[in-house]
BAKOL-61017 format. One line per 10 residues: number of its first residue (from 1); their letters; for each residue z, x, y of C-alpha. Coordinates in nm, 3 decimals. Each point is the difference from the previous one (the first is absolute). Layout:
NUM) A) Z X Y  ...
***
This chain:
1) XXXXXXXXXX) 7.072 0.119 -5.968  -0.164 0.316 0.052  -0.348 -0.113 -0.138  0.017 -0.293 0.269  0.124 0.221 0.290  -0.275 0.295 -0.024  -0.274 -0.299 -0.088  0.061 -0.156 0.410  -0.059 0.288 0.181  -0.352 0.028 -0.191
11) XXXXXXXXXX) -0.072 -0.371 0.085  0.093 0.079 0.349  -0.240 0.282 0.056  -0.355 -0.244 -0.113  0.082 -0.225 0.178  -0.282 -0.075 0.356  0.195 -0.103 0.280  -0.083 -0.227 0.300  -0.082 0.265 0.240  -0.231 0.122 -0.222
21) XXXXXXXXXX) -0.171 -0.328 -0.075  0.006 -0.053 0.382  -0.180 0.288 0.058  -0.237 -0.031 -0.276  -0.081 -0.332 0.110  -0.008 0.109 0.377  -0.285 0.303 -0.105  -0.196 -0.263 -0.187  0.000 -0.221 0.275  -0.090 0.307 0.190
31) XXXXXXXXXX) -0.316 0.097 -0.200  -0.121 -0.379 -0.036  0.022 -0.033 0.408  -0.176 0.314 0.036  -0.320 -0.069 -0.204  0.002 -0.352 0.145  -0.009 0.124 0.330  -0.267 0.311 -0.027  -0.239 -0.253 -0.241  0.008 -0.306 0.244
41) XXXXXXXXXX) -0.025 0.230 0.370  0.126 0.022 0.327  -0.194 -0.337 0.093  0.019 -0.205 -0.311  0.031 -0.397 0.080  0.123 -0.249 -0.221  -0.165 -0.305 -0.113  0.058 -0.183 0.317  -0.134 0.334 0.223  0.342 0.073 0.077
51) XXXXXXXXXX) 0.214 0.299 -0.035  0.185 0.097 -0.353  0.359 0.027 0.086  0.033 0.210 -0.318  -0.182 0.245 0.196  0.216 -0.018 0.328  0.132 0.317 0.136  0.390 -0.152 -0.027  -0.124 0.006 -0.368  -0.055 0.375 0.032
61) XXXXXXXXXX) 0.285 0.131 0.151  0.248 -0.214 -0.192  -0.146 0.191 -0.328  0.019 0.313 0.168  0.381 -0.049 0.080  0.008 -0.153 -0.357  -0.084 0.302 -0.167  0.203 0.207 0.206  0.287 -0.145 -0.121  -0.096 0.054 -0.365
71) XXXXXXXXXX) -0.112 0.319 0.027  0.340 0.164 -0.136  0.026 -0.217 -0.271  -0.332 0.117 -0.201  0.025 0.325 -0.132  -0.410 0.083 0.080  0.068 -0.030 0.360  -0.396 0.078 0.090  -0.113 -0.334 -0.110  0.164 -0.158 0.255
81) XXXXXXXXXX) -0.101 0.252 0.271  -0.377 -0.067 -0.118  0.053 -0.380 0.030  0.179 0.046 0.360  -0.335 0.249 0.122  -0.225 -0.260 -0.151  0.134 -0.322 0.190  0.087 0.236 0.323  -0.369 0.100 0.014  -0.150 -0.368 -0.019
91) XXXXXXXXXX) 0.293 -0.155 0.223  -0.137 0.365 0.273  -0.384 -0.140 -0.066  0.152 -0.333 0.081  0.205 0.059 0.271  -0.239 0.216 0.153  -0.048 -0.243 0.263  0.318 -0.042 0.103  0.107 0.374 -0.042  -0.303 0.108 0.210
101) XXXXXXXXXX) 0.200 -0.001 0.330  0.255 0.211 -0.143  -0.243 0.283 -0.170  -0.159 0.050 0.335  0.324 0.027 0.158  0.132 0.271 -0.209  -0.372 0.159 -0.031  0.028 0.013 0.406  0.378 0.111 -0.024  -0.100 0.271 -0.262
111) XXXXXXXXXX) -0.304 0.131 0.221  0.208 -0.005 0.329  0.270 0.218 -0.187  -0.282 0.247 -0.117  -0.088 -0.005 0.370  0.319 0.102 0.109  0.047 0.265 -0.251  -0.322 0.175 0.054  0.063 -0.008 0.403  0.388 0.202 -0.087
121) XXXXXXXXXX) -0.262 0.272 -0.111  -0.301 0.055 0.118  -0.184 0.318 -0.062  -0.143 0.219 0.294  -0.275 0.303 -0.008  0.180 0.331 -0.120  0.255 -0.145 -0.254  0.205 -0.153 0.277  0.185 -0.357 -0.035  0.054 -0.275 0.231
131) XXXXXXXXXX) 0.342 -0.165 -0.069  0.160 -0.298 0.150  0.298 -0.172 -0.073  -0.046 -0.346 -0.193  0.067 -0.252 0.304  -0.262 0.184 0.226  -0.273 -0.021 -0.331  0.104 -0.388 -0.011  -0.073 -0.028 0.392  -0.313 0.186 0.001
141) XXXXXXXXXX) -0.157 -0.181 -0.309  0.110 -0.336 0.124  -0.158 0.070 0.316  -0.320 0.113 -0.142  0.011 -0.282 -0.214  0.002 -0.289 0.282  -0.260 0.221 0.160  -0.253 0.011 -0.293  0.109 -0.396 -0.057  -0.106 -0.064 0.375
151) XXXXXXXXXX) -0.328 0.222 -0.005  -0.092 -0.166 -0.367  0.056 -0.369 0.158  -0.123 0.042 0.305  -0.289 0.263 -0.042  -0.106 0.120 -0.289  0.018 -0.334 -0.271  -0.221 -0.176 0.280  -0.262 0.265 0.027  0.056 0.050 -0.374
161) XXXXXXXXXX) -0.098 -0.365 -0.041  -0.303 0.049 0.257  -0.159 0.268 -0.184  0.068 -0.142 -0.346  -0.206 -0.339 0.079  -0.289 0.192 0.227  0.024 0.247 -0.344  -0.050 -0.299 -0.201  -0.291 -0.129 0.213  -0.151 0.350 -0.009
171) XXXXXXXXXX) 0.045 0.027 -0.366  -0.177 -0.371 -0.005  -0.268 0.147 0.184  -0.082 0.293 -0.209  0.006 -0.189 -0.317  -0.287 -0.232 0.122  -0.192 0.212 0.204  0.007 0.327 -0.241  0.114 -0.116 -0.354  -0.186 -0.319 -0.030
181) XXXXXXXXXX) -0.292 0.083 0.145  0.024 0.327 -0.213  0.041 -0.151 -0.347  -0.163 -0.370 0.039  -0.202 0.020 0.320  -0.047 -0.185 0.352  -0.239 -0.261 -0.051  -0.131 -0.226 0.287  0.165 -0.368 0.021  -0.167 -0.073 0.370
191) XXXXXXXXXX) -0.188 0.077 0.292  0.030 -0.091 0.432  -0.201 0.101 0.264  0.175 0.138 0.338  -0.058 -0.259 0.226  -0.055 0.259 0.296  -0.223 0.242 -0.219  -0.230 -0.127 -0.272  -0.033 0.386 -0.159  0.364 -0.025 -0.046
201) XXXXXXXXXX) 0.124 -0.181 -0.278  0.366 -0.089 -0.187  0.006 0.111 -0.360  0.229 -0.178 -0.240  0.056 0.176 -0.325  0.286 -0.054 -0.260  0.252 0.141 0.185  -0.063 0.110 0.354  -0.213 -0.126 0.313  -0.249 0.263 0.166
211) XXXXXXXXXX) -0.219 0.024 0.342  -0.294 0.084 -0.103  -0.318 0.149 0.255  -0.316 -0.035 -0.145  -0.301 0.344 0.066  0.384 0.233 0.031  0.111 0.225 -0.237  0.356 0.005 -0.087  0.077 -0.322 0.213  0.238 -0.129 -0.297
221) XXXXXXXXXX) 0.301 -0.118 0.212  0.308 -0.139 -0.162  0.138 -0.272 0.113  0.263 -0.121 -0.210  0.339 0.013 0.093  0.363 -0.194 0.026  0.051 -0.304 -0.192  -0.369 0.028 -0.137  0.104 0.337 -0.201  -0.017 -0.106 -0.382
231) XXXXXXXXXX) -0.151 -0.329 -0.007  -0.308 -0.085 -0.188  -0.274 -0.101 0.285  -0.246 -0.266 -0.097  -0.172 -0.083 0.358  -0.063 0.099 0.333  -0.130 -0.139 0.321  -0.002 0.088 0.354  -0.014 -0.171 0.299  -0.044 0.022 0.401
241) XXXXXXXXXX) 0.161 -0.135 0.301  0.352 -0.058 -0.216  0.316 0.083 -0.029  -0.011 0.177 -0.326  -0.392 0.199 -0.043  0.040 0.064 -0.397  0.105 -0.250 -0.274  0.073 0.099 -0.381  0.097 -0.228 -0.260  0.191 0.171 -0.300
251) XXXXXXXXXX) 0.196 -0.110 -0.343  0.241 -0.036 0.249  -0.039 -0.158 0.291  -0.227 -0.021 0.304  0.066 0.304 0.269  -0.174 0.087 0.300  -0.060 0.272 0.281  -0.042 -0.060 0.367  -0.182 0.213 0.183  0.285 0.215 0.202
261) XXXXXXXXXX) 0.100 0.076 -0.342  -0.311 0.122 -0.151  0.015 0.269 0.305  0.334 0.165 -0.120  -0.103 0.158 -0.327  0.322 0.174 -0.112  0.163 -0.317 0.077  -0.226 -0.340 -0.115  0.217 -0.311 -0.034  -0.174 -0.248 -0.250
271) XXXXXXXXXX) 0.160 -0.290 0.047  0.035 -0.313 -0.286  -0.131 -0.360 0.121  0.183 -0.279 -0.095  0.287 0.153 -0.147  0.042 -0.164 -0.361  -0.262 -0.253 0.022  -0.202 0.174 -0.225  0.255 0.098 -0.239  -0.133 -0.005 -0.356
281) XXXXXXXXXX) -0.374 0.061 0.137  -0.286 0.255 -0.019  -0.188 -0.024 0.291  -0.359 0.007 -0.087  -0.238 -0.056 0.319  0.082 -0.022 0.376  -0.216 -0.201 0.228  -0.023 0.025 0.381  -0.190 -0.256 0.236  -0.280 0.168 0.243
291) XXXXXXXXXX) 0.119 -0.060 0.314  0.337 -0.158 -0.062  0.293 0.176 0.094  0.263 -0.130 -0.216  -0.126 -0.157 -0.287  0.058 0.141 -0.326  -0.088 -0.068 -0.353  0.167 0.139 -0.350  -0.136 -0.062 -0.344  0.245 0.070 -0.266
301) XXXXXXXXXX) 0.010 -0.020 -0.409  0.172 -0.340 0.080  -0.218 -0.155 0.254  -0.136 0.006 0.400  0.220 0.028 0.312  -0.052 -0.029 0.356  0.199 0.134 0.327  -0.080 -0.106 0.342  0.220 0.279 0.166  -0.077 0.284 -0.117
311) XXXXXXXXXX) 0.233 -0.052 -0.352  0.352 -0.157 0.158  -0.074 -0.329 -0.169  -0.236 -0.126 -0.303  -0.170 -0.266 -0.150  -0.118 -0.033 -0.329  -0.338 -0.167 -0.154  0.031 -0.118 -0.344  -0.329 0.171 -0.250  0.054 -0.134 -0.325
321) XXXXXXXXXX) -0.262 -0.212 0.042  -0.213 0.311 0.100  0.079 0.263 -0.246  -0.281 0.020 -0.226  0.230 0.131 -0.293  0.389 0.119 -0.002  -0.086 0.353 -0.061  -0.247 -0.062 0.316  0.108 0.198 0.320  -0.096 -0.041 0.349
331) XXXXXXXXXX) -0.258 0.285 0.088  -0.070 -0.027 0.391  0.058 -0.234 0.342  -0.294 -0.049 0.193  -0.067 -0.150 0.342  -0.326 -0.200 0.103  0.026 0.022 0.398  -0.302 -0.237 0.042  0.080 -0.243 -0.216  0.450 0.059 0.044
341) XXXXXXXXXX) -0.008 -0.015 -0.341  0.269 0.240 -0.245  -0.177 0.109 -0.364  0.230 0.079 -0.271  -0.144 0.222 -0.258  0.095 -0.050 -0.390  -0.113 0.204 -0.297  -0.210 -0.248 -0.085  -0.022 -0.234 0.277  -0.049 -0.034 0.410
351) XXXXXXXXXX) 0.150 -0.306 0.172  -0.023 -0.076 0.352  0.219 -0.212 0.250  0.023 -0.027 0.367  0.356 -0.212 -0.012  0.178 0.195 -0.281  0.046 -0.360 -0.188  -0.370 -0.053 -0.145  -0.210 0.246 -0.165  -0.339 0.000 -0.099
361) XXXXXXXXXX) -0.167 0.283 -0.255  -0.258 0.214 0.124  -0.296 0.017 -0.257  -0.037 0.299 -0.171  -0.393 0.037 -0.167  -0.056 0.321 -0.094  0.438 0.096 -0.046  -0.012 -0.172 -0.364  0.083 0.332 -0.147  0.148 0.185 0.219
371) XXXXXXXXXX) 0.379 -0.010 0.112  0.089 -0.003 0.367  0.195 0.326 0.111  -0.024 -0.086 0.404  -0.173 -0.203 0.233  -0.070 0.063 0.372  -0.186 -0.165 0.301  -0.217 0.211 0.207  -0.092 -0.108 0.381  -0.314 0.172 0.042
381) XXXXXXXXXX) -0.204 -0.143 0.358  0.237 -0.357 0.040  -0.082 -0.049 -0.369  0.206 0.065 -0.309  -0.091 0.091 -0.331  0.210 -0.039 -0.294  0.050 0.301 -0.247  0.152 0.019 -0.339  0.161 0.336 -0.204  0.007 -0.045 -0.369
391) XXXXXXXXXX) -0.052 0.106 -0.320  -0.345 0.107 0.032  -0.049 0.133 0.317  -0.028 -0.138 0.386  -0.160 -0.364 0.028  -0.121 -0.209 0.323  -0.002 -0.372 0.046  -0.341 -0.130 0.089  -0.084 -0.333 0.105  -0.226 -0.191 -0.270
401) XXXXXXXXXX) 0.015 0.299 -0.212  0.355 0.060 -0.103  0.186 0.314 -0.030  -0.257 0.308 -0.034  0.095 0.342 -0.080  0.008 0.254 0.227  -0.235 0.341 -0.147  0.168 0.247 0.148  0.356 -0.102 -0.185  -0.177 -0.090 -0.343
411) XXXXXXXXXX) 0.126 0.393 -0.120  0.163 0.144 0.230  0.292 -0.251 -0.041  0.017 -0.202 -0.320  0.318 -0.197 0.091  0.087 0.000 0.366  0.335 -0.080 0.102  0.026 0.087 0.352  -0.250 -0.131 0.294  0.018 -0.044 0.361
421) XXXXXXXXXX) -0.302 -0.052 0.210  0.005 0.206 0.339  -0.185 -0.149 0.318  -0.300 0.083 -0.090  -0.205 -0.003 -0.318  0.235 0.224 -0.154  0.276 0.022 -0.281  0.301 0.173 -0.168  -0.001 -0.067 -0.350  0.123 0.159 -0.257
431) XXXXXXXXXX) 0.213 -0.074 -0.327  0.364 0.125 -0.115  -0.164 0.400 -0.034  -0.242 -0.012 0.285  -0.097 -0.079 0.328  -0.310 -0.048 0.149  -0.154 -0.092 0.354  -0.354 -0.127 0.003  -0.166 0.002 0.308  -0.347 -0.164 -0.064
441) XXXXXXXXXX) -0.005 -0.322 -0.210  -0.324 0.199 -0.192  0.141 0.343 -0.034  0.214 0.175 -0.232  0.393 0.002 0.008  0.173 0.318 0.174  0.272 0.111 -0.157  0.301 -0.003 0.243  0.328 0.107 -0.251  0.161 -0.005 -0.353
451) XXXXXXXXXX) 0.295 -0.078 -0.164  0.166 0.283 -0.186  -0.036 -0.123 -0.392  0.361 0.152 -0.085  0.092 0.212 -0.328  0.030 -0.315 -0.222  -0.312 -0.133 0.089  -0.162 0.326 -0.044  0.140 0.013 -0.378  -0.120 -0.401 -0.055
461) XXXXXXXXXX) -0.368 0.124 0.038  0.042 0.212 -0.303  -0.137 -0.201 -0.287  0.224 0.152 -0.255  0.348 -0.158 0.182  -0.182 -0.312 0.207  0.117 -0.261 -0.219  0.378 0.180 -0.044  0.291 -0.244 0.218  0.177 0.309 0.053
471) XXXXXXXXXX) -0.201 0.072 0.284  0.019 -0.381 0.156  0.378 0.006 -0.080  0.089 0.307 0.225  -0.228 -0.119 0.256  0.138 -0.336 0.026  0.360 0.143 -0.021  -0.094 0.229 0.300  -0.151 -0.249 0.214  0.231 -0.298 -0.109
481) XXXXXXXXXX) 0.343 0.060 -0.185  0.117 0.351 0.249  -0.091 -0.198 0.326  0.198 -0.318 -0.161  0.258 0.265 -0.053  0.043 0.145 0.325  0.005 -0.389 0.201  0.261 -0.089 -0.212  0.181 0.295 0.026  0.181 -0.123 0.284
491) XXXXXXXXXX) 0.134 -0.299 -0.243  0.082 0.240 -0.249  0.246 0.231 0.193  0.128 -0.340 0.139  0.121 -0.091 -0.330  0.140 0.330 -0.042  0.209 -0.068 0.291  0.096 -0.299 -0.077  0.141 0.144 -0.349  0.183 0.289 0.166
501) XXXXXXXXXX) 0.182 -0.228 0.272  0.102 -0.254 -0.358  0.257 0.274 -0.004  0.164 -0.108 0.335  -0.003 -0.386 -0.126  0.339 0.050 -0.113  0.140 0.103 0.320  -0.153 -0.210 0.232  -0.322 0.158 0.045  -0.171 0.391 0.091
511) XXXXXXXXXX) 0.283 0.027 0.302  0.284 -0.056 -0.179  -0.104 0.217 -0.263  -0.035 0.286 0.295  0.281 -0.064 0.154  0.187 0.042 -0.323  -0.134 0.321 -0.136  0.101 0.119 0.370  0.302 -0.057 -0.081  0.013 0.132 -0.327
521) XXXXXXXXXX) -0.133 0.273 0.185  0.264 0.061 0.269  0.301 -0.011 -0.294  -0.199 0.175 -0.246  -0.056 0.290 0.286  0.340 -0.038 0.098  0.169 0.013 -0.363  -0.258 0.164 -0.247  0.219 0.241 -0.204  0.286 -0.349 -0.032
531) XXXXXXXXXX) -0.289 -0.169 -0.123  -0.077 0.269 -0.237  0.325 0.046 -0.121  0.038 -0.343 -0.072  -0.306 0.012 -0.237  0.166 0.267 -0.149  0.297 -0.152 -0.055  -0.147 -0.291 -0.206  0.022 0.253 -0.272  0.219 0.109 -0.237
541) XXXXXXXXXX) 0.231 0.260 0.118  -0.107 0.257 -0.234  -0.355 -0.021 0.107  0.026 0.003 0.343  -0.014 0.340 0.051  -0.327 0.035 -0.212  -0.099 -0.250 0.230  0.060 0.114 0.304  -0.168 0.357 -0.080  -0.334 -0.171 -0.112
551) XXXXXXXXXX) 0.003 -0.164 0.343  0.048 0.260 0.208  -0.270 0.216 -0.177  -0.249 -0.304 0.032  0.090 -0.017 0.402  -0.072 0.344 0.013  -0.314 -0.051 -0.141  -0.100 -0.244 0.174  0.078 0.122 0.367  -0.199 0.288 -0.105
561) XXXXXXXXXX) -0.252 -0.203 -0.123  0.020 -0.250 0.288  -0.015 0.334 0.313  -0.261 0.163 -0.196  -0.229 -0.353 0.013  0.065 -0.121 0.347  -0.026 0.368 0.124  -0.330 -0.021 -0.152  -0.142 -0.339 0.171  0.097 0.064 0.322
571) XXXXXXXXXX) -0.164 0.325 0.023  -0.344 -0.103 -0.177  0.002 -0.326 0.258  0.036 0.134 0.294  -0.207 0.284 -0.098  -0.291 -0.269 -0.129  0.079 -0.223 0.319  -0.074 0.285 0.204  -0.294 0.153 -0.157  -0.160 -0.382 -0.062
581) XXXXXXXXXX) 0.048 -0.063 0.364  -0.158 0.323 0.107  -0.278 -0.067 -0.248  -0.070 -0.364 0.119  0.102 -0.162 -0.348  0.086 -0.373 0.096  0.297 -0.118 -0.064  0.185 0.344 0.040  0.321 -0.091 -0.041  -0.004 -0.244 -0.317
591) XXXXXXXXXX) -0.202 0.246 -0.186  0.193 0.296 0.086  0.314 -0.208 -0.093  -0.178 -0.110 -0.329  -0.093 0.374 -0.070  0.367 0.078 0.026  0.149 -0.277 -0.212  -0.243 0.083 -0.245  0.056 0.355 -0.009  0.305 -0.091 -0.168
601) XXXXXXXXXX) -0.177 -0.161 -0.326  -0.049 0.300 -0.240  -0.301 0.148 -0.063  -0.281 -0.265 0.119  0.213 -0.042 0.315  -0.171 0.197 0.218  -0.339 -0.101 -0.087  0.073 -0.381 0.024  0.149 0.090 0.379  -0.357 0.166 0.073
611) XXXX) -0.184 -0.257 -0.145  0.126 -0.256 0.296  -0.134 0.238 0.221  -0.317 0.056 -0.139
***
């Protein structure tokens, strides 16, 4: 009897009981959820593209309450505490979303409370203290706080968004006028006389359009502005007795200047012609009718368009059957007034038509070897002679004898891209370096201007690197990939708006998620230290006071930490609005209030706020 009495209790003692299977099981369960749910992701679909309901956020917090409940029964009590901060940190990255409304409420509600605080006390010269009670401190802030809401809606975010796009433009502007030209160099792409002033020409170069006066020095006038800032330019013309004096087609589009604008130099409005009609096309030559006021022709990568008012409406004129090759481009338009015939100039081939339907080569003895880089027609005395830039030099058409070499081209300018004919016997020519005027068909070229070469093209002349890609790489990613960049950049911070408001989608879009971290806000403001106690009390009771002392010691960090940083912007902006305005730096006020934010970053702060206003 006694052997079978003391052997039960024994029994008893190994044996597992539910609970404890239970909360085995539920920690299992636990663990297997967990490295499900950080291996698959946030946005893991299953094989249908829909959403895992394993992986729903009911899922989440049902395991969280799960494990509270077992948490007395296991004896190593932080295992289940790890599991619970595991799943409460993915369901926060989860919910983040939804809880957005609510951090910015209480981030507000914390920040107004600092607010109020630091008003009860505020420090005057000779160790003396300004003290108000707490209902006069919630008056004044809230006051000041509708004011600086009104003066940031009203005033400054509109002249903050000003200055930020003209900043952008002027940053734009800089690139391609001082960097580009600086590390790749300004070639020529084009040429136009003045149509009052045959000494005066338009100068097209890669990025930028220039007045030019031939016999002055320093007569270099810039003329790019507006809408034209940071496109590639591939052709110019100019014309008289318009609406618009100055056309320039670009990667981009087709813009043009009238002649009021042209007078107002801080303040030239390019404007595009026909919109989006030549989305998806470079521009390559621009062709102008003598003596018609409102005809218009644009030859493109794709093919040959005309406007007959002045680019509102076009027509296009199908050139496959013209297009000597695919890789062929279209070099010049040409008008024959005597015979009201248009010439469109190929690579490797001239065609001629005076309806725009059928075309007719041009011969081309004596141009078997030599590739077509312009054409022009010259009216010299009520006749017209026809000219050719390629390859090799400057050639004329004579009748019965072909196309002849002009001597005074032969060297000076062994492939000649550029030509227009003036009135007289007399030409600009030049190529995509130089530019020339020749004033007697028999005399020698006169060098008018250059083209900067650029660093990069200064280092391809060295033999020992020529053949590197390194060099052709950064060029290209200068001239092509950063411009690419900075037109899409617009798309790109679209996006980013569009992810950021994906946060309101849950609440019925960017106002109702304002309107409720107002009033998360308002009761936060109202109730902060309930709030906080309530956090506290989620605790057990014999931590709470632990817990309570390690959050008042991290407020009181942080409202020192928070009146030592704002203290700190506000002086060095107004101080850097003030002294840019007095200075002249544009855009005063967003660069003083960029040198103040950034004050704030340690360290490099201050230089990155300087760097804005350098």
């Amino acid at each position: 009897m006694n052997n079978t009495s003391s052997s039960e209790p024994h029994r008893t003692n190994e044996e597992i009981t539910g609970s404890t299977i239970v909360a085995i099981i539920s920690i299992v369960l636990a663990a297997c959820w967990i490295a499900f749910a950080y291996y698959k992701g946030s946005s893991a679909k299953d094989a249908d593209g829909g959403a895992i309901l394993l992986l729903h956020p009911i899922v989440a917090i049902l395991l969280i309450f799960l494990l509270s409940c077992i948490r007395h029964l296991i004896a190593v009590k932080g295992v289940v505490t790890i599991l619970i901060a595991m799943i409460s940190i993915w369901l926060f990255t989860n919910m983040l979303g939804v809880l957005m409304p609510f951090i910015i409420g209480f981030g507000f509600a914390y920040f107004f409370r600092f607010l109020v605080n630091a008003m009860q006390d505020i420090p005057l010269p000779r160790g003396k203290r300004l003290r108000l009670r707490r209902g006069y401190a919630r008056a004044i802030v809230t006051i000041i706080t509708l004011g600086v809401f009104a003066l940031l809606f009203l005033y400054i975010l509109p002249q903050i968004g000003k200055q930020s796009r003209d900043m952008t433009k002027g940053l734009i502007n800089f690139y391609h006028q001082t960097v580009v030209p600086f590390a790749v160099g300004n070639k020529f792409h084009g040429i136009a006389i003045h149509p009052n002033n045959p000494d005066v020409i338009y100068l097209a170069t890669a990025h930028g359009i220039y007045l030019f006066e031939y016999g002055k020095v320093d007569s270099m006038e810039d003329m790019t502005g507006g809408d034209l800032i940071g496109k590639s330019i591939q052709a110019v013309a100019a014309a008289r007795g318009r609406r618009y004096q100055l056309y320039v087609g670009t990667n981009q589009g087709l813009f043009a200047l009238s002649a009021a604008d042209q007078q107002e130099k801080g303040a030239r409005i390019w404007r595009q012609i026909g919109g989006d009609f030549f989305e998806g096309q470079s521009i390559q030559v621009i062709g102008i009718p003598p003596g018609n006021s409102s005809q218009l022709y644009v030859g493109t990568d794709i093919g040959l368009y005309r406007s007959d008012n002045e680019g509102v409406t076009w027509r296009e004129f199908a050139l496959e059957d013209l297009r000597p090759s695919p890789e062929s481009a279209i070099r010049s338009i040409a008008f024959s007034v005597l015979a009201g015939e248009i010439y469109l100039a190929w690579d490797e081939a001239v065609y001629r038509s005076a309806d725009l339907e059928t075309w007719s080569p041009m011969e081309l003895d004596g141009l078997e070897d030599a590739s077509i880089q312009a054409f022009a027609i010259a009216n010299f005395n009520g006749s017209e002679q026809f000219y050719a830039g390629t390859s090799k030099g400057l050639y004329q058409w004579q009748r019965g004898r072909g196309w002849k070499a002009v001597d005074a081209s032969v060297e000076s300018i062994p492939a000649l891209s550029l030509l227009t004919p003036l009135p007289k016997e007399e030409f600009y020519a030049g190529n995509d370096t130089a530019l020339y005027r020749l004033t007697d068909i028999h005399t020698e070229w006169k060098l008018v201007t250059y083209a900067d070469g650029g660093l990069l093209s200064t280092l391809k002349s060295y033999k020992p690197i020529r053949d590197l890609e390194i060099v052709s790489r950064v060029e290209a990613y200068l001239t092509d990939t950063l411009p690419t960049l900075a037109r899409t950049g617009s798309e790109f911070v679209g996006t980013l708006l569009k992810s950021f408001s994906s946060i309101a989608i849950g609440f019925g879009g960017f106002l109702a998620t304002t309107f409720l971290a107002l009033m998360v806000f308002i009761y936060a403001s109202q109730s902060f230290r309930n709030y906080i106690q309530s956090f506290i009390n989620l605790f057990p009771q014999h931590n709470r006071d632990n817990i309570r002392r390690y959050l008042v010691e991290v407020d009181r960090n942080l409202e020192s930490f928070l009146r030592g940083q704002v203290t700190v912007i506000l002086i060095i902006s107004i101080i850097s609005i003030i002294v840019y305005s007095i200075i002249g730096v544009p855009f005063a006020l967003v660069v003083g209030l960029l040198a103040g934010i950034c004050n704030a970053i340690p360290t490099f702060g201050p230089y990155v706020g300087g760097l804005f206003a350098l």
